[in-house]
C-alpha positions as CSV (number, residue, x, y, z in Angstrom):
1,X,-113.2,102.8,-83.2
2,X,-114.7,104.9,-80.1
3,X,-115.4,103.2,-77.0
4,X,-118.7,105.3,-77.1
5,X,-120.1,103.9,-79.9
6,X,-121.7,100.4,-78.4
7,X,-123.3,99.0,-75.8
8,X,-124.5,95.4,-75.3
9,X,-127.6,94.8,-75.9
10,X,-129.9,91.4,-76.1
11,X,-129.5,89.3,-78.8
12,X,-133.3,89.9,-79.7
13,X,-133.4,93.9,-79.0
14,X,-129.7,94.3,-80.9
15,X,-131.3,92.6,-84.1
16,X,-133.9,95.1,-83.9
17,X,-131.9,98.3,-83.7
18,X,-129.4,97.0,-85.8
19,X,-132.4,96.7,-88.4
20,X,-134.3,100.2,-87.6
21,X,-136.8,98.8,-85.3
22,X,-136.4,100.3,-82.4
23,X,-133.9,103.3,-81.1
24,X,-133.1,105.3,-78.1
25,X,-133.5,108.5,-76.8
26,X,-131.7,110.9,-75.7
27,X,-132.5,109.9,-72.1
28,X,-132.0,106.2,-72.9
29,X,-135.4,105.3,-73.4
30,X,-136.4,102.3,-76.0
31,X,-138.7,103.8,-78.9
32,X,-140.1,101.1,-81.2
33,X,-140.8,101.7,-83.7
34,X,-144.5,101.3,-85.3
35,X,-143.4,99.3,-88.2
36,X,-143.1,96.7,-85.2
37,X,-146.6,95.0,-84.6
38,X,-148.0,93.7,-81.2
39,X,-147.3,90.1,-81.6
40,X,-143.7,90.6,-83.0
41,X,-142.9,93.2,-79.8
42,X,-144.1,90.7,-77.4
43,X,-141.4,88.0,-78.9
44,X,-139.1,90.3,-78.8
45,X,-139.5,91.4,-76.3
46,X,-140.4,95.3,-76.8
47,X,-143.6,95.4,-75.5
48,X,-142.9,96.6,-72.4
49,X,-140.6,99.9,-71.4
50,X,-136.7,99.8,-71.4
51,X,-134.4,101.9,-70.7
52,X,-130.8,102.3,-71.5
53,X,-128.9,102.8,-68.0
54,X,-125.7,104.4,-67.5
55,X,-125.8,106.0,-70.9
56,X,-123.0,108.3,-70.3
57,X,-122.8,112.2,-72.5
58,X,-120.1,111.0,-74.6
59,X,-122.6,107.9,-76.0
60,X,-125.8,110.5,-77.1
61,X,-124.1,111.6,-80.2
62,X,-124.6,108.0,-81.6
63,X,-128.6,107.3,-80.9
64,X,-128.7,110.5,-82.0
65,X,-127.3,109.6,-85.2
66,X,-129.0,106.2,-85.8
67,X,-132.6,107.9,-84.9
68,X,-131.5,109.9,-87.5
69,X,-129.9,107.3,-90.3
70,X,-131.2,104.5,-89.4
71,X,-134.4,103.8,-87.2
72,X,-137.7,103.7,-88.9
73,X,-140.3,105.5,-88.1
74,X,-142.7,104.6,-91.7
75,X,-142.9,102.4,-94.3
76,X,-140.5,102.8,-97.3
77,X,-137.4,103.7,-95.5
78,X,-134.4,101.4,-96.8
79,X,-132.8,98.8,-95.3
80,X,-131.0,99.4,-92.3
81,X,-126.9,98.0,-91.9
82,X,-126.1,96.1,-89.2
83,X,-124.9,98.5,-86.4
84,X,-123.5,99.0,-82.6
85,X,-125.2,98.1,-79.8
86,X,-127.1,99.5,-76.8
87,X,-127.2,97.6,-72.9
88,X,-131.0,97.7,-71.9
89,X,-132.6,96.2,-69.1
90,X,-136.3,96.4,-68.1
91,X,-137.7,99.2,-65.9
């Protein structure tokens, strides 16, 4: 287990990213994804920007790798495993 591999995130936001719904950047900005309509963004609410803070160097190899594994960007993508966690907070 790395300590860099997890951050705690919202119950509501975790679900998503743990489901492909919405991933981070390599800045720590929230992408959603646009499988993710308006009205389930506002519930969970992704409708607004968030940002990952004090995402340290050693963390960015893992968003990178669920952007790339698990987050989805179109239809037909498979289901995603439940996964680690990000801490997010409004900007």
């Amino acid at each position: 287990m790395d300590l860099f591999n997890g951050l705690l995130l919202a119950p509501q936001i975790d679900a998503a990213f743990d489901r492909g719904f919405m991933t981070i950047d390599d800045a720590g900005r929230v992408i959603v994804s646009n499988l993710l309509g308006p009205a389930p963004r506002q519930i969970l609410g992704l409708d607004k920007p968030l940002r990952v803070h004090r995402l340290d160097d050693k963390h960015r190899a893992f968003p990178a790798w669920h952007r790339e594994h698990i987050f989805r960007r179109t239809a037909g993508l498979p289901k995603a495993p439940v996964g680690d966690t990000f801490a997010c907070r409004s900007d």
